[in-house]
PAZAPA-4460 file (N, C-alpha, C; in steps of 0.05 Angstrom, whole numbers, plus 32768, in hexadecimal, padded with zeros to 4 digits):
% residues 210
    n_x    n_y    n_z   ca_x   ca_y   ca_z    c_x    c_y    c_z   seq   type   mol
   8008   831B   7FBA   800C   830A   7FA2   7FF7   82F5   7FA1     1      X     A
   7FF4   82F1   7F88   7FDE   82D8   7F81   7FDF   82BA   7F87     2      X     A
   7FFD   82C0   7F97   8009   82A3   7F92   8007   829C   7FB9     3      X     A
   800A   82B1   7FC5   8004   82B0   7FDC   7FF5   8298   7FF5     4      X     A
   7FDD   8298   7FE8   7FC8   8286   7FF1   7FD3   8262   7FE6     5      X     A
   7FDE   8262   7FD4   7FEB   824B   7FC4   8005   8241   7FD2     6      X     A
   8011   8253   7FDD   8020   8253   7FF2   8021   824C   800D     7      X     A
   800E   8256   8015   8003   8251   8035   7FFB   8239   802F     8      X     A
   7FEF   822F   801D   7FDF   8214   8016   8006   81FF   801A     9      X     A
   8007   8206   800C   8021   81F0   7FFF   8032   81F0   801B    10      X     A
   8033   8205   8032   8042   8200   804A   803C   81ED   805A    11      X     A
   8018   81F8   8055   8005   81E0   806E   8008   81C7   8060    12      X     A
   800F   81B7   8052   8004   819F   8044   8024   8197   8043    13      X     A
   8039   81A7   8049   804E   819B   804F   805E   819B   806D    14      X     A
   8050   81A8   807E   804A   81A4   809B   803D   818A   809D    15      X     A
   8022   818A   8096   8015   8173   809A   8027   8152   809E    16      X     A
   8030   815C   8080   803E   8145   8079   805C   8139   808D    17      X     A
   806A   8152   8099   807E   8150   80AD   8072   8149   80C0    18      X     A
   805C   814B   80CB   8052   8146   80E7   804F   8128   80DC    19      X     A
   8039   8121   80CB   8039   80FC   80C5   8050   80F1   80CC    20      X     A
   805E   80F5   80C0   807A   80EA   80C0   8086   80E8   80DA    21      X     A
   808D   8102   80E4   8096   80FE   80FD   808B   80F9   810E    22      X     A
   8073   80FA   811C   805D   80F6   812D   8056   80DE   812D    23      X     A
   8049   80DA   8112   8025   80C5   8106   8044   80A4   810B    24      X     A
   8053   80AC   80F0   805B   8096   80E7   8071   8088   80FA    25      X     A
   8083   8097   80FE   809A   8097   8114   8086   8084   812C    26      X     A
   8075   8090   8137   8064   807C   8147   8059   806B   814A    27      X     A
   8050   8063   812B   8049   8048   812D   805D   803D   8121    28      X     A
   8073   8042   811B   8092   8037   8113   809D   8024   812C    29      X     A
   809A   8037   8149   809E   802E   8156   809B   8018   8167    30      X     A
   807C   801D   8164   806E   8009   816B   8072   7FE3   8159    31      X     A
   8074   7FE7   8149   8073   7FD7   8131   808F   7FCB   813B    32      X     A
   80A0   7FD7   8142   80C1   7FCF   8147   80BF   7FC5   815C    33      X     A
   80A5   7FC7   816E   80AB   7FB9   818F   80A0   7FA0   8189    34      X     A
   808D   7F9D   8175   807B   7F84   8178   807E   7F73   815D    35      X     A
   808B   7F78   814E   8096   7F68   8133   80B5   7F5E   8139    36      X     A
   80C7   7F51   8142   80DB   7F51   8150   80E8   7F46   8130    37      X     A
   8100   7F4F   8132   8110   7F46   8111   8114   7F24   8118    38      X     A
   811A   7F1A   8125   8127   7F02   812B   8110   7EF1   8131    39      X     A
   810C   7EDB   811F   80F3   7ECB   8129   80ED   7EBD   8147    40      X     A
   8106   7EBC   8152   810E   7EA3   8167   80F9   7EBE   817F    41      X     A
   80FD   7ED4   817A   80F4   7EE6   8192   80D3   7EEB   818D    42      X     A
   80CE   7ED1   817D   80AB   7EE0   8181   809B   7ECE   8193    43      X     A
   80AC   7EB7   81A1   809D   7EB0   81BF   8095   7EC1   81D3    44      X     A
   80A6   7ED3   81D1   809A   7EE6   81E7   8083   7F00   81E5    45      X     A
   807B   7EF9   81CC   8062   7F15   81C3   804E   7F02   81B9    46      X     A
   8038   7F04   81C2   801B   7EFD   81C4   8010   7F01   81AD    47      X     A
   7FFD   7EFB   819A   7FF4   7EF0   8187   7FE9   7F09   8183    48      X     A
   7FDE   7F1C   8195   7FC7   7F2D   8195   7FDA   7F42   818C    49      X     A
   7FF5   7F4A   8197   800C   7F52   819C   8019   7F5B   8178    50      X     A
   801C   7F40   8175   8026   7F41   8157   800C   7F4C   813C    51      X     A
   7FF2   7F43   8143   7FE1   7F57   813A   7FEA   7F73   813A    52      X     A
   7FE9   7F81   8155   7FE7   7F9C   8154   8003   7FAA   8148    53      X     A
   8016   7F95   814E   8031   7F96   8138   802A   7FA2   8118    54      X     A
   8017   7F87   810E   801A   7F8E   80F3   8000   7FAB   80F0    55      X     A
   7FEE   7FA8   80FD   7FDE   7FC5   80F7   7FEF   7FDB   80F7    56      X     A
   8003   7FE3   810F   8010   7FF5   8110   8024   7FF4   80F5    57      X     A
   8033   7FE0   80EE   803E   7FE8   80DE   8036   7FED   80B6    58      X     A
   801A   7FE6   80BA   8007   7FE4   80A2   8007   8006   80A6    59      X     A
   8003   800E   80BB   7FF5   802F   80B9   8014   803D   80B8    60      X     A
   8029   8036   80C1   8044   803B   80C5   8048   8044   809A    61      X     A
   8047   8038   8095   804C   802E   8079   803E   8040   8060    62      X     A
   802E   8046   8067   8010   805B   8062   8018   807C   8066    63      X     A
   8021   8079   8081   8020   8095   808F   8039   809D   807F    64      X     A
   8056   808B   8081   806C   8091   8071   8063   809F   805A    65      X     A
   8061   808A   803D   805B   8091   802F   804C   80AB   8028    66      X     A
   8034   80AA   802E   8023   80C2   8028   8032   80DE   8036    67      X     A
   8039   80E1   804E   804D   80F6   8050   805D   80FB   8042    68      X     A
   8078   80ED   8045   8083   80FC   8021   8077   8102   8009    69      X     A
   8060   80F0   8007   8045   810A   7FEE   8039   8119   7FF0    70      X     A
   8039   811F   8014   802A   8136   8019   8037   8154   8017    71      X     A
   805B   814F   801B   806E   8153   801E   8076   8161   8001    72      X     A
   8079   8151   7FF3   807C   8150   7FD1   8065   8161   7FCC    73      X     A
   8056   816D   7FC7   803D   8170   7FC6   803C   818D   7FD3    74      X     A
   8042   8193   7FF1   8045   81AB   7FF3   805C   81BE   7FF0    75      X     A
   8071   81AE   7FE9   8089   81C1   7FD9   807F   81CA   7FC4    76      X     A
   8074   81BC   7FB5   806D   81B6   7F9B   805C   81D7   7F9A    77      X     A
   8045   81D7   7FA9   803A   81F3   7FA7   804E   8205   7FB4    78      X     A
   8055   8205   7FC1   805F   821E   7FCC   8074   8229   7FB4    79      X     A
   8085   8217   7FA5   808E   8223   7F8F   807F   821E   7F74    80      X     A
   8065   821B   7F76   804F   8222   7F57   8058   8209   7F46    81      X     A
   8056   81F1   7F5A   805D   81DA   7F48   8046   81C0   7F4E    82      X     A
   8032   81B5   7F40   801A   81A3   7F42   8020   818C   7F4A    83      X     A
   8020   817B   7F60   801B   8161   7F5F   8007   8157   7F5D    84      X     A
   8005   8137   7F58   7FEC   8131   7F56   7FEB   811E   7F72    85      X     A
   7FCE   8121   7F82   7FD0   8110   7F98   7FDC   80EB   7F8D    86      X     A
   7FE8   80E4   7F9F   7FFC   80CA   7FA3   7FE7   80AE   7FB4    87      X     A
   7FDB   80B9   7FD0   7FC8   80AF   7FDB   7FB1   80B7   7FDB    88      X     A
   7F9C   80A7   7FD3   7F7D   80AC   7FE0   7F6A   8097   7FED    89      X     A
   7F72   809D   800E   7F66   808E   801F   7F69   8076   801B    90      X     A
   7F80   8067   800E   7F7F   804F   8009   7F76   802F   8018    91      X     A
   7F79   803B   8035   7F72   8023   8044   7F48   8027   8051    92      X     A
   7F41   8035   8040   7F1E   8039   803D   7F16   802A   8027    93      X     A
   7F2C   8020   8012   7F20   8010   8002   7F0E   7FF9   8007    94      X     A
   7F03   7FEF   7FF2   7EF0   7FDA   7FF1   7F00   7FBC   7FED    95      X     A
   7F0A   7FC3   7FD9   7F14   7FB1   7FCD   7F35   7FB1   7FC0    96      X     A
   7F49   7FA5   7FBD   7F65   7FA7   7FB8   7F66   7FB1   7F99    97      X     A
   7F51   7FB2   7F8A   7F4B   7FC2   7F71   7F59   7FE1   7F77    98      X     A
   7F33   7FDF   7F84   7F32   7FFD   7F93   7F4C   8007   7FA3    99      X     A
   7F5C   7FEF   7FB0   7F75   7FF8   7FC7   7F8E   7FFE   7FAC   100      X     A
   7F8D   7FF7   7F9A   7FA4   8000   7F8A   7F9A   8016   7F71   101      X     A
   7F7D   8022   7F74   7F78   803C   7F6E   7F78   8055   7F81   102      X     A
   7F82   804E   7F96   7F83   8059   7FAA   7FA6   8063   7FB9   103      X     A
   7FB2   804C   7FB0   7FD0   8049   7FC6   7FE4   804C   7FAF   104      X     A
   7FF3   805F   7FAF   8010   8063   7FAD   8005   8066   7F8A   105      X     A
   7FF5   807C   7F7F   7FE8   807C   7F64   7FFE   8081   7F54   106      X     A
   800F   8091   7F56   802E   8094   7F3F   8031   8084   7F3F   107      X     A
   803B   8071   7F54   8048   804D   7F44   803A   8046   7F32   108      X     A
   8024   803B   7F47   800B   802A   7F35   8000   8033   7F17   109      X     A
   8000   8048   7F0C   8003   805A   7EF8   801A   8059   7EE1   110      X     A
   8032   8067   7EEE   804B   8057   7EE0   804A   803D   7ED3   111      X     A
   8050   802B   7EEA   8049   8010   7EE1   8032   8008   7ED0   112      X     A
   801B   8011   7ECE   8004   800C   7EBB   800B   8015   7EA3   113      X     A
   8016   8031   7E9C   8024   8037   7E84   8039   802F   7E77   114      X     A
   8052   8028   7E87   8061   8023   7E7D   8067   7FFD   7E7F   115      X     A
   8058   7FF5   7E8D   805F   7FD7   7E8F   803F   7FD0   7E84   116      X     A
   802F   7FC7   7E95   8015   7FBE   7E8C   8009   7FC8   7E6B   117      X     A
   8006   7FDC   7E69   7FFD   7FDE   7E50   8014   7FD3   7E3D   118      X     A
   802C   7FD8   7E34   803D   7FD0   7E24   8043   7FA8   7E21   119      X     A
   8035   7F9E   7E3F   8035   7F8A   7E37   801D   7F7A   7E35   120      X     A
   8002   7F90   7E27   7FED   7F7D   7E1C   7FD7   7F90   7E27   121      X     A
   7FDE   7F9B   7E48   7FC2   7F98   7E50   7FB1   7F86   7E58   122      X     A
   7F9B   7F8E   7E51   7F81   7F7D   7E52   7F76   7F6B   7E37   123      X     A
   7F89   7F7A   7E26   7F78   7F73   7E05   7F80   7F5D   7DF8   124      X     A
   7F89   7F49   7E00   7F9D   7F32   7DF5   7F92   7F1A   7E06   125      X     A
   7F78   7F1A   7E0E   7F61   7F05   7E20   7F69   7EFE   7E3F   126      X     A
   7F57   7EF5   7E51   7F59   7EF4   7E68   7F76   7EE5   7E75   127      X     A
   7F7D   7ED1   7E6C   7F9F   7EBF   7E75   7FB0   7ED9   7E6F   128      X     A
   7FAD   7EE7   7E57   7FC6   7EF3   7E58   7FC5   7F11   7E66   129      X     A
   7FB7   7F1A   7E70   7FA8   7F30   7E80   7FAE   7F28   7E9C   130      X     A
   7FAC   7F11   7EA9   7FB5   7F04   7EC4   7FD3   7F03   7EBF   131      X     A
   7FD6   7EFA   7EAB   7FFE   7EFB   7EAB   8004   7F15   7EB0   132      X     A
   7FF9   7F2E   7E9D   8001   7F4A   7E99   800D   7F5C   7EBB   133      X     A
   7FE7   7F4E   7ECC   7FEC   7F5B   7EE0   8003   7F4D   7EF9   134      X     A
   8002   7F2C   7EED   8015   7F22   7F08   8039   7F2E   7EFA   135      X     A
   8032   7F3A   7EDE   8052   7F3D   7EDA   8051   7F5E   7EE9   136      X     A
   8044   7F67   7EEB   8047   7F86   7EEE   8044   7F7D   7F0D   137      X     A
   803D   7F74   7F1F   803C   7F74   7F3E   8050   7F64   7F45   138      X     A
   805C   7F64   7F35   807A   7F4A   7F40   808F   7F64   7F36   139      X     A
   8084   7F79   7F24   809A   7F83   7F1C   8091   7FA2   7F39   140      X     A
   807A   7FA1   7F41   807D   7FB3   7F57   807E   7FAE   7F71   141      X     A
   8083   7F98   7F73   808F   7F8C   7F8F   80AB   7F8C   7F89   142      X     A
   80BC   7F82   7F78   80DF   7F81   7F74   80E6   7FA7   7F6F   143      X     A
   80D0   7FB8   7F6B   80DA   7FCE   7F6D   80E1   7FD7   7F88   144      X     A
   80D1   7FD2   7F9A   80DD   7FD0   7FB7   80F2   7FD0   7FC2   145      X     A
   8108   7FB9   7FB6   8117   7FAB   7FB7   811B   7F8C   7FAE   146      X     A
   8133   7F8D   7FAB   8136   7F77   7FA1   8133   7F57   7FBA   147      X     A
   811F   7F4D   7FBF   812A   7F44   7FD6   8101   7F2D   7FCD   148      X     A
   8105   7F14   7FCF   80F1   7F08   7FD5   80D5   7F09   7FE1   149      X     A
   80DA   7F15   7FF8   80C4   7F20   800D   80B4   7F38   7FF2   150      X     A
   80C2   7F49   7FE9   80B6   7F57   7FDC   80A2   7F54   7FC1   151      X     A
   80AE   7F43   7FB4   80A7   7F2D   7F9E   808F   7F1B   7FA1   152      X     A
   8091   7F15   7FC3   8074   7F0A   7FC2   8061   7F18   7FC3   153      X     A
   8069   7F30   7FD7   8055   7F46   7FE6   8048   7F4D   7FC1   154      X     A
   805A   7F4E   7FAE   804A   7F5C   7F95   8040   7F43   7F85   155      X     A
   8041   7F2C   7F83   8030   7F15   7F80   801A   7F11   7F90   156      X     A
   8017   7F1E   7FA9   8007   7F15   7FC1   7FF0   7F27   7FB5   157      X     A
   7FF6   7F47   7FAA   7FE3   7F53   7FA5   7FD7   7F56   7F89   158      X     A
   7FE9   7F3D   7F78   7FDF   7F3C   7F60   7FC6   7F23   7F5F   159      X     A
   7FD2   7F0D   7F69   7FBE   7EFD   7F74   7FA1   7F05   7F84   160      X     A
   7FA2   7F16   7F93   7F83   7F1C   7F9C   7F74   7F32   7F84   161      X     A
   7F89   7F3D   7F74   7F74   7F50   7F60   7F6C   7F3B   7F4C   162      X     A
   7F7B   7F20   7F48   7F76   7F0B   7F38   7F5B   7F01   7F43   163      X     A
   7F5D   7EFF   7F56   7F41   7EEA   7F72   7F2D   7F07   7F6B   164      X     A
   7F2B   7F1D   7F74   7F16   7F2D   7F6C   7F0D   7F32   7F51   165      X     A
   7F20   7F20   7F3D   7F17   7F31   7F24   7F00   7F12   7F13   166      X     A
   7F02   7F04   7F20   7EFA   7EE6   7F1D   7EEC   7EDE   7F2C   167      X     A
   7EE9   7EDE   7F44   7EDC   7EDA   7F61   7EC1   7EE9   7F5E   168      X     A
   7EA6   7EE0   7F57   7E90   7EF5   7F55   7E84   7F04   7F6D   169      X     A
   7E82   7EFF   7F85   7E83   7F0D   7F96   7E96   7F24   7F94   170      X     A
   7EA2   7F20   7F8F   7EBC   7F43   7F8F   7EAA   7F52   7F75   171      X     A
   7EA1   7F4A   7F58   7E9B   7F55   7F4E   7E80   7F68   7F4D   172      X     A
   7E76   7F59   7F68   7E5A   7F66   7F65   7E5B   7F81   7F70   173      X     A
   7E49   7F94   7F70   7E49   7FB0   7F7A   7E47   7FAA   7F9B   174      X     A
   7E60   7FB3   7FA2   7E6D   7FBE   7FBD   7E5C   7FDC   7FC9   175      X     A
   7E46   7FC2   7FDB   7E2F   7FDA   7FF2   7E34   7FC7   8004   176      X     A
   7E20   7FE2   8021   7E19   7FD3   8035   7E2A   7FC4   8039   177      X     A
   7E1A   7FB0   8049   7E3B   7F9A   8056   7E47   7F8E   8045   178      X     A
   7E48   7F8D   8031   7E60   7F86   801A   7E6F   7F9F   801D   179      X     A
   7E6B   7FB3   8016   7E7A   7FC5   8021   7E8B   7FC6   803A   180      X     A
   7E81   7FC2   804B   7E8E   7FB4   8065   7EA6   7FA4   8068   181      X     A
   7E9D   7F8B   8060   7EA6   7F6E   805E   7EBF   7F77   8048   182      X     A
   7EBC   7F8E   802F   7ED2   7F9A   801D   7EE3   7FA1   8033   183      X     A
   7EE3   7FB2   8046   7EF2   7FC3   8046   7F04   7FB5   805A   184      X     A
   7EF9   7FA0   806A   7F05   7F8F   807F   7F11   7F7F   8075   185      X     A
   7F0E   7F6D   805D   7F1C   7F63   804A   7F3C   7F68   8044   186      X     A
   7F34   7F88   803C   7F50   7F95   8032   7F60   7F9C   8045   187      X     A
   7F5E   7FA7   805D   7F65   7FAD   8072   7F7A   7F90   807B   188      X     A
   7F6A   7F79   807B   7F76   7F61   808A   7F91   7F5B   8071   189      X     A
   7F84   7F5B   805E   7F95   7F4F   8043   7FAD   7F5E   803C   190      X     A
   7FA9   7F79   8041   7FBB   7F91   8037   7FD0   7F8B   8050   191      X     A
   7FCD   7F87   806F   7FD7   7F8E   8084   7FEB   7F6E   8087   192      X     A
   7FDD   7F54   806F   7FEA   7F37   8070   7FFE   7F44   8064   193      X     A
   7FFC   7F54   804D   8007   7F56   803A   801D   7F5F   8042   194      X     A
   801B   7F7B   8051   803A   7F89   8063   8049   7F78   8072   195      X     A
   8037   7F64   8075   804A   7F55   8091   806A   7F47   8081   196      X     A
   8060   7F44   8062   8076   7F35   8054   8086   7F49   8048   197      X     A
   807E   7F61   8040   808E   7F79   8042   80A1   7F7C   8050   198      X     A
   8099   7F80   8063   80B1   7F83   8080   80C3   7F6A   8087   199      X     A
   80B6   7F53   8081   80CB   7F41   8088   80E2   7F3E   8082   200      X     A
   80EF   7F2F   8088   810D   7F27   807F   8109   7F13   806E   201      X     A
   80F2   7EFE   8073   80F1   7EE5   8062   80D6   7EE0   805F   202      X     A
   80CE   7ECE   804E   80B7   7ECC   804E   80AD   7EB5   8061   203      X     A
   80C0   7EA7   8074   80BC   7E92   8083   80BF   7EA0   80A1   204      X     A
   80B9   7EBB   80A1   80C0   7ED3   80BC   80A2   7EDC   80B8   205      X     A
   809B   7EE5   80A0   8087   7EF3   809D   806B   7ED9   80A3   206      X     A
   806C   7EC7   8097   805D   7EA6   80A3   8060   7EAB   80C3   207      X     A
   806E   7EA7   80CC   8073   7EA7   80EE   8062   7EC5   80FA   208      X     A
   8068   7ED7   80F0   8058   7EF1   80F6   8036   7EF3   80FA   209      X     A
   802C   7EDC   80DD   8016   7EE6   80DA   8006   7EC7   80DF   210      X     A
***
């Protein structure tokens, strides 16, 4: 059958995706749970360096999740003759938090552009109301999370730096060479502040964390 090869494809890419998950993510889940402790009073006893490798692990924890169930989604999807469109691309290789939300979790970010951002203006209604558009649409995809504060900032947190890159002329200039660099280390540190308030309980836990 013609469908065969489309098949074998759609098995491997949903293997893949079970091994992330259970393997990739589960592991740095765990890790992330030894060295982020829920209770603030218990972070005398974990070292500064400690709670770093906390939040890296759980930045990649968060990543690995996600993109497995789209890798997941994705190879059901062929194996019964049905198209997804990729969800992740390499998002934490970005340059810039532009670049990191053309890259991370693209159905949301998409959705939300269609059905929230464009309907309330866009870009075309001058620069103040274009900074409102996007802090209303990143406050509305942080509370999609949940309903819960920590989340609310985490999507203010990342409306604010596409605000600082889109104004800030250094961000605008063409991203080479060690700007390139200095991009990608940028996003990496900013994206990984950013989880730390994700995961918290409070935003006065997630302060103590980082």
């Amino acid at each position: 059958s013609a469908r065969l090869p489309l098949i074998g494809k759609g098995i491997r890419r949903f293997f893949v995706g079970l091994a992330k998950k259970a393997v990739l993510a589960n592991s740095c889940a765990s890790i992330a749970d030894s060295l982020l402790p829920s209770i603030t009073q218990e972070l005398a006893g974990i070292p500064a360096a400690g709670l770093w490798v906390g939040m890296l692990m759980y930045m990649l924890q968060i990543y690995l999740d996600f993109s497995a169930y789209s890798d997941m989604a994705i190879g059901m999807g062929q194996m019964i003759g049905l198209h997804y469109e990729e969800n992740f691309n390499y998002p934490y290789r970005s340059v810039s938090i532009r670049d990191f939300w053309r890259r991370w979790h693209i159905s949301l970010s998409g959705w939300f552009r269609e059905y929230l951002y464009i309907p309330l203006g866009g870009n075309r209604r001058g620069k103040a109301r274009t900074c409102m558009n996007k802090l209303i649409v990143f406050a509305a995809t942080g509370l999609w999370h949940g309903a819960n504060v920590t989340f609310l900032f985490w999507g203010l947190y990342h409306g604010m730096l596409l605000m600082i890159e889109e104004y800030v002329p250094l961000f605008r200039r063409e991203c080479s060479g060690w700007k390139k660099i200095f991009g990608h280390l940028y996003v990496v540190l900013a994206v990984m502040i950013g989880f730390v308030f994700f995961r918290a309980d409070s935003l006065s836990q997630g302060v103590c964390w980082v």
